[in-house]
C-alpha positions in Angstrom: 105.3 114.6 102.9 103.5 116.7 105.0 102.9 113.8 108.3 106.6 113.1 107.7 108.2 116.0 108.0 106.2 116.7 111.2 107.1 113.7 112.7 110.5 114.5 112.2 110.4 118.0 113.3 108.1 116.5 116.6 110.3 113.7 117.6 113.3 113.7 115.4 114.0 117.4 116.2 115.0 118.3 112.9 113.9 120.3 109.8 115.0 121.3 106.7 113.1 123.4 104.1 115.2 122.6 101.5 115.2 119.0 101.8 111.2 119.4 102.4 111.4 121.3 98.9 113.4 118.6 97.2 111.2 115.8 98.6 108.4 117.6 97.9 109.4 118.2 94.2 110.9 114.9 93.6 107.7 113.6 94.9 105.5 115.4 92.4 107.4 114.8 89.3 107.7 111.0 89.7 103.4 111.3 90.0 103.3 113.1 86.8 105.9 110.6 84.9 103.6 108.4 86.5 100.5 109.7 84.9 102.2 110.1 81.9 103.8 106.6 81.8 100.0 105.9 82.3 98.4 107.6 79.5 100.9 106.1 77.1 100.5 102.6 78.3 97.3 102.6 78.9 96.1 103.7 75.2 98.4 101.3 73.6 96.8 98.3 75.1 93.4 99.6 74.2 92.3 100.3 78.2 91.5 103.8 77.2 88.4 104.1 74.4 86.0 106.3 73.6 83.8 104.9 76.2 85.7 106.0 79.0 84.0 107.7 82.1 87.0 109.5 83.0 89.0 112.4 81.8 90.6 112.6 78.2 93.5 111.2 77.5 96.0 113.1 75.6 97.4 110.0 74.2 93.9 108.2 73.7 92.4 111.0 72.2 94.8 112.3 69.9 95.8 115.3 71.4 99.3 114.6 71.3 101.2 112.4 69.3 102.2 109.0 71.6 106.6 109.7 70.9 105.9 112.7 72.7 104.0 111.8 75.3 107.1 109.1 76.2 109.5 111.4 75.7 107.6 113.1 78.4 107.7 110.4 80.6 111.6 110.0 80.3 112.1 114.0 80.9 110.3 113.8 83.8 111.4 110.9 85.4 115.4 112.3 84.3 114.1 115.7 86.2 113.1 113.6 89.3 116.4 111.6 89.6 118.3 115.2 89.2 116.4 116.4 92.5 117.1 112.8 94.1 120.9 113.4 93.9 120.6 116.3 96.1 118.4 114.1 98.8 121.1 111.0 98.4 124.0 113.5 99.0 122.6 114.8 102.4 121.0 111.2 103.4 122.8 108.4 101.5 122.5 105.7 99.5 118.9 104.2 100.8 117.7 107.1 99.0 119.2 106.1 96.1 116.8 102.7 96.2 113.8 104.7 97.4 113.8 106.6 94.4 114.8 103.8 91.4 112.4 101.7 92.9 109.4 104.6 92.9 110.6 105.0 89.1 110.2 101.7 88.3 106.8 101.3 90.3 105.8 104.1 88.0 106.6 102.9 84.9 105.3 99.0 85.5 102.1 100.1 86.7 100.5 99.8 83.6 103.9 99.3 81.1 106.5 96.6 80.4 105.3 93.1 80.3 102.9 92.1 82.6 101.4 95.4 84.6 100.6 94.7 87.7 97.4 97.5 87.6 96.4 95.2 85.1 96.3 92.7 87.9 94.4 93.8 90.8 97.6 95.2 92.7 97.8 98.7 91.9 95.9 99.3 95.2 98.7 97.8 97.2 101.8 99.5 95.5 100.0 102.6 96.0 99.7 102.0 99.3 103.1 101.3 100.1 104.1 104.2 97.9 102.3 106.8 99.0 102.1 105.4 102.7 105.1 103.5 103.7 107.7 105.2 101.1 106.3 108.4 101.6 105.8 109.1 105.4 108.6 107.3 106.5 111.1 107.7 103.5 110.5 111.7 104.2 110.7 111.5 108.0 114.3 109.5 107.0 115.5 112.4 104.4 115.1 114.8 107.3 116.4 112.7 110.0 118.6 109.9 109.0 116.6 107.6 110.6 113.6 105.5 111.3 111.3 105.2 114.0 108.3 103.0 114.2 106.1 106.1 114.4 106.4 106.9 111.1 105.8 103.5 110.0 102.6 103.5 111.8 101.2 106.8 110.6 102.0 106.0 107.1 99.6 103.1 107.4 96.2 105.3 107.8 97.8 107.7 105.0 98.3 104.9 102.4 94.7 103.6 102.9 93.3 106.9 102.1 95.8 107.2 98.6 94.8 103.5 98.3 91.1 105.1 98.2 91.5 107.5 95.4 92.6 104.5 92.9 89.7 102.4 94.3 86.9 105.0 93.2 89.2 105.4 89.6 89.0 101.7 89.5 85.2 101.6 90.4 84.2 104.1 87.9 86.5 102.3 85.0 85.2 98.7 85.9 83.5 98.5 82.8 85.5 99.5 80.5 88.5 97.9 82.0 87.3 94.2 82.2 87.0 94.5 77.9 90.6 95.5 77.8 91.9 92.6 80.0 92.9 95.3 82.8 91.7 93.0 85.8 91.8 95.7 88.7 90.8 94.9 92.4 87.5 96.5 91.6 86.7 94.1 88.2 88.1 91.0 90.1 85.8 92.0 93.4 83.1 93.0 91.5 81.1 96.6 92.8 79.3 95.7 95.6 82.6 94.4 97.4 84.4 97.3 95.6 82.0 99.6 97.4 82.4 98.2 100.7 86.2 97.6 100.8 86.2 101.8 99.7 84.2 102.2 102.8 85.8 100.3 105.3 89.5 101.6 103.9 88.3 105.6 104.4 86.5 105.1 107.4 89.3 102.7 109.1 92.0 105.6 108.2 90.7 107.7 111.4 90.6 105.2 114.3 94.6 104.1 112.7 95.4 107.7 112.9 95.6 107.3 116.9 97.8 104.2 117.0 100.8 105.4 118.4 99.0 107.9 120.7 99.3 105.3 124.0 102.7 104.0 122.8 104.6 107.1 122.0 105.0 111.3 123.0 102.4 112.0 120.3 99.3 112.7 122.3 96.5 113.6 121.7 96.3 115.9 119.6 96.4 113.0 117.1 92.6 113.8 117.3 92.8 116.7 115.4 93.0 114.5 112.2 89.4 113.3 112.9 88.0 117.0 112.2 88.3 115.7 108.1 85.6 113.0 109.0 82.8 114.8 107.8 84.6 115.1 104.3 84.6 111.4 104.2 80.7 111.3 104.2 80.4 112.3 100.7 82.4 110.6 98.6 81.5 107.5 100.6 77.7 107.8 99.5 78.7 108.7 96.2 80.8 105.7 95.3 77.6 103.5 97.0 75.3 104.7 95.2 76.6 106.1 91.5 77.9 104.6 88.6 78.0 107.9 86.1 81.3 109.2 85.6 80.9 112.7 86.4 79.5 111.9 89.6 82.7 109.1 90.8 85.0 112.1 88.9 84.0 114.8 91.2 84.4 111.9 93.8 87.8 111.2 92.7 88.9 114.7 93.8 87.0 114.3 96.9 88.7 111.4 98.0 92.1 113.2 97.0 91.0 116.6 99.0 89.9 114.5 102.1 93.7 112.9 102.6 94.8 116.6 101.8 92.7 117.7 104.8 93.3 114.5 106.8 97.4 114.7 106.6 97.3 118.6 106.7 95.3 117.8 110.3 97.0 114.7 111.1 100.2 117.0 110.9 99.1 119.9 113.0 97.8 116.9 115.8 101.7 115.5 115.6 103.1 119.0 115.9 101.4 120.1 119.2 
């Protein structure tokens, strides 16, 4: 949201706040009906035990009672499509699409039929999600438009969201293959796991200057490479662990890092 609206402020010339807000907000809740669509799922097709490495599960462990935790789901997702009427009334009907299609994303992730997390492609919907759809889809809200720009700064930004599933995926390998949920980790195995989670933080930052020769963004595209040193870390950490508390505290790590990286990314597009 954040590398979008810059760009569009940058070379679109235009801002809203309240369409930021909105975005912003509609963003959020569709992540949390999301989750929760996750946490439902996830327990009813026995992915989530009492071996599992990662945080509870309300639904999994009992804490509360599976209707409500869909009921949840639905709310949220309802509250989500409310704030998308305001962004289809000032930017038309493609946001319309954006937004039923980021619903349903959510909800097959791990529901409906055949899941495609359960099939090694969560990594790529999340990529175009929370790269593609995201940057550019919010540079669009603000501007009307598209410009290749966005497209290409999405890229580096959608690795680094693809990241934070890898390490989930890593630390849940063993308890996922049991259950049939046949991530990109279980089918690569960890060795090739760990090196594709190298390769997709580290790659982010050289991306990051793509359209520095091509376009006005200069380069202060730089700027974005000051979150390097976060990327250290976590990079050892998924290389070398396998206990859950340690790839837990490297989940958030990974999540803080594209926090840092888009927060600097967006500063280096807006001077």
């Amino acid at each position: 949201m954040l590398v979008g609206t810059a760009l569009a402020h940058r070379l679109g010339g235009e801002f809203s706040l309240l369409a930021f807000i909105a975005t912003m907000l509609g963003s959020l809740l569709i992540q949390i009906g999301t989750n929760l669509a996750n946490d439902y799922s996830d327990a009813r097709r026995g992915a989530d035990t009492e071996e599992r490495l990662g945080p509870v599960r309300v639904t999994a462990g009992g804490l509360v009672p599976p209707k409500q935790v869909l009921k949840a789901t639905w709310g949220t997702f309802a509250a989500a499509f409310v704030v998308g009427i305001y962004l289809i009334a000032i930017s038309g009907w493609p946001l319309l699409v954006v937004g039923l299609l980021s619903i349903l994303a959510g909800l097959l992730y791990t529901g409906g039929p055949r899941p495609y997390g359960y099939e090694g492609l969560g990594e790529v919907f999340v990529f175009i999600f929370f790269g593609l759809v995201s940057v550019a889809g919010t540079y669009y809200v603000q501007t009307v438009d598209l410009i290749w720009e966005a497209v290409a700064l999405a890229v580096p930004v959608g690795l680094l969201s693809a990241a934070i599933l890898i390490v989930n995926n890593v630390r849940d390998m063993d308890t996922d293959r049991p259950a049939g949920k046949r991530t990109l980790a279980v089918r690569l195995g960890r060795e090739r796991t760990r090196l594709l989670y190298a390769l997709v933080v580290f790659g982010s930052f050289p991306l990051a200057l793509l359209p520095w020769p091509l376009s006005p963004l200069g380069p202060g595209l730089l700027i974005s490479w000051l979150a390097l040193p976060l990327a250290i870390g976590p990079v050892r950490t998924v290389r070398t662990r396998v206990d859950g508390p340690a790839l837990n505290a490297c989940l958030a790590n990974t999540a803080k890092l594209e926090i840092a990286f888009c927060a600097l990314l967006s500063i280096g597009i807006l001077i």
